[in-house]
C-alpha positions as CSV (number, residue, x, y, z in Angstrom):
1,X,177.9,139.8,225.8
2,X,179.4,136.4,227.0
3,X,176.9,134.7,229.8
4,X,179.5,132.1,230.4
5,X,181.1,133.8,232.6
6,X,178.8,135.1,234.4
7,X,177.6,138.3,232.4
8,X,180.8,140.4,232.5
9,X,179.8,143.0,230.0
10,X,177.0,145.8,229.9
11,X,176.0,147.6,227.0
12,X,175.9,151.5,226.9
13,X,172.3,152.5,225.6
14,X,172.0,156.2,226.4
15,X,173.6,157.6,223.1
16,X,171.4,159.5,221.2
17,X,171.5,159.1,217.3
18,X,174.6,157.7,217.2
19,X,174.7,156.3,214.1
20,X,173.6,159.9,212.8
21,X,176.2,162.0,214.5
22,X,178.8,159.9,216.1
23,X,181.9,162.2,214.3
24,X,180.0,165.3,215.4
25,X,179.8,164.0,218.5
26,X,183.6,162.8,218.9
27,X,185.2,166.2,217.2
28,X,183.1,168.1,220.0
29,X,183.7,166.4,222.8
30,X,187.3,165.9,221.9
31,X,187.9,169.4,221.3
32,X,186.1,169.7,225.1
33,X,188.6,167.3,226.9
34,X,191.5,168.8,225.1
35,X,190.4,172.2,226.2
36,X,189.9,171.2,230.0
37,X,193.6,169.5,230.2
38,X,194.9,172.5,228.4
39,X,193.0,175.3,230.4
40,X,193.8,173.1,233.3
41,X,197.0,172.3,233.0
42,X,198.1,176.0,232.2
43,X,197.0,177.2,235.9
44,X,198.0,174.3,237.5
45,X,201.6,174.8,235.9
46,X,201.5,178.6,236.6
47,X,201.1,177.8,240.2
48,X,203.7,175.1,239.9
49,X,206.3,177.1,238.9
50,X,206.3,180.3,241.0
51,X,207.2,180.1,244.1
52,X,205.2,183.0,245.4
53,X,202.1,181.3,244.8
54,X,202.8,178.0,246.8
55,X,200.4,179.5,249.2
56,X,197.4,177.5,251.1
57,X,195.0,179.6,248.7
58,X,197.0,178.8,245.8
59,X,197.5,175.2,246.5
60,X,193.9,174.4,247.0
61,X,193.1,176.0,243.6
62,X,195.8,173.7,242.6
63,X,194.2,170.2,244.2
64,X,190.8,171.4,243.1
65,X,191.9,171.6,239.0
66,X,194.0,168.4,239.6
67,X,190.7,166.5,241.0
68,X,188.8,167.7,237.6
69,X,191.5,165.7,235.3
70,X,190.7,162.8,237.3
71,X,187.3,162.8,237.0
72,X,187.2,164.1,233.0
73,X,189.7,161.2,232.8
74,X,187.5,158.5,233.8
75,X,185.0,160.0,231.5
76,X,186.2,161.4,228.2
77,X,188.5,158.9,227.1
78,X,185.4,156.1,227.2
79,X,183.0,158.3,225.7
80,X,185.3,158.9,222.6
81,X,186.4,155.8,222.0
82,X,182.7,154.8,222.3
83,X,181.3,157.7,219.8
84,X,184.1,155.7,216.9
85,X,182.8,152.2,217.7
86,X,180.1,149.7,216.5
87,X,178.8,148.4,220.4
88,X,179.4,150.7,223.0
89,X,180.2,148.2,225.8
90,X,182.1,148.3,229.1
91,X,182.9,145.4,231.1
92,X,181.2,145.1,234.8
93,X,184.4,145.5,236.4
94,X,185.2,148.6,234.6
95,X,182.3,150.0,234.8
96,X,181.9,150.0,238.7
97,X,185.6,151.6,238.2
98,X,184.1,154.4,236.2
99,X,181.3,155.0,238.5
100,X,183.6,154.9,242.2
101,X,186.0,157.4,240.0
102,X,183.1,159.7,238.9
103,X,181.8,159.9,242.4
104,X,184.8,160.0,244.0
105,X,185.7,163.5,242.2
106,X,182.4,164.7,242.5
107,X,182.4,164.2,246.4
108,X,186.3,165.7,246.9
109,X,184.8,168.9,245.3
110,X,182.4,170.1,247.9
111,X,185.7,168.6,250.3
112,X,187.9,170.7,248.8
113,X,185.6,173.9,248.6
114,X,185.2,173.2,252.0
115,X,188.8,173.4,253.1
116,X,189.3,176.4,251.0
117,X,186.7,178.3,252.8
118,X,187.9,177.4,256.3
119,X,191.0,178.8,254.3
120,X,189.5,182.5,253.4
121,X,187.6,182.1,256.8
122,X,191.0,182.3,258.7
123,X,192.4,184.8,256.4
124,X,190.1,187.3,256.6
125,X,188.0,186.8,259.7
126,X,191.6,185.4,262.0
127,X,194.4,187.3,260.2
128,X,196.3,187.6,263.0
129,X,196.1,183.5,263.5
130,X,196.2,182.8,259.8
131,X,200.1,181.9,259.8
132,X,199.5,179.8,263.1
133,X,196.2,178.0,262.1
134,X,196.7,177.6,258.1
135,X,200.3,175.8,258.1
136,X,201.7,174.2,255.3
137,X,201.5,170.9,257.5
138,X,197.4,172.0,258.1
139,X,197.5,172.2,254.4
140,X,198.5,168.7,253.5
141,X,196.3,167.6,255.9
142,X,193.2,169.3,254.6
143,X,194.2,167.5,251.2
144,X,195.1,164.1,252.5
145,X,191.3,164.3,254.4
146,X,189.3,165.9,250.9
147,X,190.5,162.9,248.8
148,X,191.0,159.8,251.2
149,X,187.3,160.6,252.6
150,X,185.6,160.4,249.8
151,X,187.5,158.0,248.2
152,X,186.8,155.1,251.7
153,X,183.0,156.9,251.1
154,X,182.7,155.0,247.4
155,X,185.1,152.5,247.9
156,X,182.4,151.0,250.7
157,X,179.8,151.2,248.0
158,X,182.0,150.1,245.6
159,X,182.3,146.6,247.7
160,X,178.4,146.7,248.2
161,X,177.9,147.1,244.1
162,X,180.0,144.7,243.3
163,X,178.0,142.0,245.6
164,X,175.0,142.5,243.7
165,X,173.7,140.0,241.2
166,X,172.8,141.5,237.9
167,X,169.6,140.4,236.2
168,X,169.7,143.7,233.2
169,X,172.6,143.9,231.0
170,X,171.6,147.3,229.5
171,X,172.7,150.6,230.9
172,X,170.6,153.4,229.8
173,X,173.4,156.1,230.2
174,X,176.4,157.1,228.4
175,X,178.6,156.5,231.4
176,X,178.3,154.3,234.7
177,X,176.5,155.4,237.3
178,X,175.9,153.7,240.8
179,X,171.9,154.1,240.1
180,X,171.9,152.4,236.9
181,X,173.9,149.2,238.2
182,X,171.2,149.2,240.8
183,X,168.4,148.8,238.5
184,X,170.0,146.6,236.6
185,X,170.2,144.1,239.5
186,X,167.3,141.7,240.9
187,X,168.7,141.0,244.3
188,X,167.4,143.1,247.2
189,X,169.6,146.4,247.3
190,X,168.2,148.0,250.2
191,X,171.4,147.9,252.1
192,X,173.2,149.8,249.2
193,X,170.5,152.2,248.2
194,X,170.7,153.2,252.0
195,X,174.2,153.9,252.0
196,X,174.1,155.4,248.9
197,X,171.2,157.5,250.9
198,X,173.8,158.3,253.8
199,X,176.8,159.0,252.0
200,X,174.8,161.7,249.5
201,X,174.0,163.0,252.7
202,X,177.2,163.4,254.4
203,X,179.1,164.2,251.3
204,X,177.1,167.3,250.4
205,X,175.1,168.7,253.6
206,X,178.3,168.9,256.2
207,X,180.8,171.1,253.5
208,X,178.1,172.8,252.1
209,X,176.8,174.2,255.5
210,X,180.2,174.5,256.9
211,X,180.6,177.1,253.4
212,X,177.9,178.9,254.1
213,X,178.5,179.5,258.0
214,X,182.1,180.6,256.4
215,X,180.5,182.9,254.6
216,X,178.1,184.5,256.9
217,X,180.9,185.2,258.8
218,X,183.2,186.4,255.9
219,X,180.2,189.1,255.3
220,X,180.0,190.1,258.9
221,X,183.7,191.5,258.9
222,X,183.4,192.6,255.6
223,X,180.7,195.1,256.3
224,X,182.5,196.0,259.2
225,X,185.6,196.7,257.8
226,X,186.9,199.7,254.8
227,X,185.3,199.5,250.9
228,X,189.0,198.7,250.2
229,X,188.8,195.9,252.7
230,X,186.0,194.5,251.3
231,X,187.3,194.8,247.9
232,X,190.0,192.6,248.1
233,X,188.4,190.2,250.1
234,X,185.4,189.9,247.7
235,X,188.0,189.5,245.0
236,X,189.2,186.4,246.6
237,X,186.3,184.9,247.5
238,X,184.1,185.3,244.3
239,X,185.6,182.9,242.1
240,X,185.2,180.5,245.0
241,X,181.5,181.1,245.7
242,X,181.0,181.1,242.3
243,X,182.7,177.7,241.8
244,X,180.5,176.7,245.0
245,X,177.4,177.7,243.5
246,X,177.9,176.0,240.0
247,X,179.5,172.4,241.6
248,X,175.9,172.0,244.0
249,X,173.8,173.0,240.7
250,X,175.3,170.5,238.6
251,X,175.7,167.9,241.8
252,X,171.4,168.5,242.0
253,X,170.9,167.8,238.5
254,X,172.8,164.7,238.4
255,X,171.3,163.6,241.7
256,X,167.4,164.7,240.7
257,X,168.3,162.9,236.9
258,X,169.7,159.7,238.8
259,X,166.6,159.8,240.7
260,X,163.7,160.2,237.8
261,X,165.5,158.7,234.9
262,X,162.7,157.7,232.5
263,X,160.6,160.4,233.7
264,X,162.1,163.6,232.4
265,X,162.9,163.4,228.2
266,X,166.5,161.4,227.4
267,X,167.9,164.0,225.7
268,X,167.6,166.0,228.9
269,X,168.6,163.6,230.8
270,X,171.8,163.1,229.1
271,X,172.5,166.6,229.2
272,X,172.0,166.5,233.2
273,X,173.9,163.9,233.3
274,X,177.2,165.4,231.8
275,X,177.1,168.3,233.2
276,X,179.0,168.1,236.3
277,X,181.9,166.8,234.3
278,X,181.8,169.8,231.7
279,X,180.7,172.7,233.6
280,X,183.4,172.6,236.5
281,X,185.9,171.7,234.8
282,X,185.8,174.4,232.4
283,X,184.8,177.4,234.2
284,X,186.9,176.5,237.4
285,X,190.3,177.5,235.7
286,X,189.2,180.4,233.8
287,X,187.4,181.8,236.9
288,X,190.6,181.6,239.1
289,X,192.9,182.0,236.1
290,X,191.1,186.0,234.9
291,X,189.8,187.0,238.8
292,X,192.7,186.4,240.5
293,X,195.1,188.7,239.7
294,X,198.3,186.8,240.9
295,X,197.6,183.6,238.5
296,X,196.7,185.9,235.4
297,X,199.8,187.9,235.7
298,X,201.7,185.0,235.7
299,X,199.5,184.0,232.8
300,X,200.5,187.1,231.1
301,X,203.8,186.9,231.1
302,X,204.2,183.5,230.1
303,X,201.9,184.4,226.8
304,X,203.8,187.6,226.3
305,X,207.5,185.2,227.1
306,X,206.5,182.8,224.7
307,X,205.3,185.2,221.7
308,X,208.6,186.8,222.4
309,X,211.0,183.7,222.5
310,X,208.9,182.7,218.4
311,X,209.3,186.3,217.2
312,X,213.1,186.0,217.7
């Protein structure tokens, strides 16, 4: 930790036991990451490479696994090479990186499930509009808006962290968080714990009520329309309610942990803290990849292409 120049590095406290069960820790969580680019990566190829599936739905299954690498990336490779080393420290610059990264993918999820529900709204409540209101062109701009929002979102309180003078060179977290480099400063952040206020609020509140009025509606055709109707549209839409429902769980935890760290036990804390960056990023592709029926076919065949192509 060099104080000459002006503190520039923090030190990572939150690991439990480190010194106990830091290759335990690193074969596990390696064998995690490498399972979330692989699981990943194998959708986001399948959809890729068939044409048939560069629909709007397919696309914004696509975008939604892609935002997941980016947020495991600015997590899992720092964590691992922290589990191998003596001091687990992070520069100050880095580490507001991290933590505008982290957020960033956590707030372009609830954007994203919100444009795939305005998605599944049109196609089943507005079939007859669904070519005219879901273009390719509406697509890319449903995309463009669920990254470039949240991204100006913590890039402003990105700026505003970075203005405050630290006074605490611990972190007690195993990753960079915007809560913890407030407490570690002594200047007055009321300006940045208010945005950080606002911007929880508009980042969660407008897409998740904009999902559930989609929704209400979704279930007001559906019950007036044929069990096959219903079938296939339920088919659709479950892996993205479910996705829905698991994102704002984690999203609470981390939010409730951030906000009475020190007064739940640290072990549980660290669990909450993690979760959001586990959790999605593992069930998201093998809930799209085995319920829909288009992307596991695909799936199929490639297995069954491959096992062929080494048997011969």
């Amino acid at each position: 930790m060099d104080s000459s120049i002006n503190i520039t590095y923090l030190t990572l406290e939150g690991h439990i036991e480190l010194e106990k069960y830091r290759y335990v820790y690193f074969v596990i969580t390696l064998m995690a990451y490498l399972f979330i680019i692989f699981v990943n990566a194998v959708v986001i190829s399948v959809i890729y490479g068939n044409k048939r599936l560069h629909e709007p739905m397919y696309i914004f299954i696509a975008a939604l696994l892609c935002n997941a690498l980016v947020g495991t990336a600015a997590l899992y490779p720092k964590l691992l090479k922290d589990f191998l080393s003596e001091t687990q420290v992070i520069s100050y610059e880095a580490c507001t990186f991290q933590s505008f990264f982290i957020y960033t993918y956590g707030s372009s999820e609830f954007t994203l499930l919100a444009a795939m529900a305005y998605d599944r709204y049109v196609s089943i409540c507005k079939p007859l509009q669904y070519a005219t209101l879901v273009r390719m062109s509406t697509v890319k701009k449903l995309l463009f808006f669920s990254w470039f929002v949240p991204s100006l979102e913590m890039g402003i309180a990105f700026i505003l962290t970075r203005q405050l003078k630290l006074c605490k060179f611990k972190l007690n977290r195993i990753y960079c968080n915007s809560n913890g480099l407030l407490k570690l400063s002594c200047g007055d952040t009321t300006a940045r714990n208010s945005y950080g206020l606002f911007v929880l609020v508009i980042a969660v509140f407008p897409p998740a009520i904009f999902i559930a009025f989609s929704y209400v509606r979704i279930l007001d055709v559906c019950l007036k329309n044929s069990k096959e109707f219903r079938r296939k549209a339920l088919q659709t839409c479950f892996p993205h309610l479910f996705i829905f429902v698991s994102v704002t769980i984690t999203s609470c935890f981390e939010v409730i942990n951030s906000r009475l760290e020190g007064s739940v036990p640290h072990i549980v804390s660290m669990i909450m803290s993690v979760e959001i960056l586990v959790i999605p990023p593992v069930v998201n592709p093998i809930i799209y990849g085995l319920k829909l029926k288009e992307i596991w076919s695909r799936i199929k065949r490639m297995i069954l292409k491959r096992k062929t192509h080494i048997s011969f």
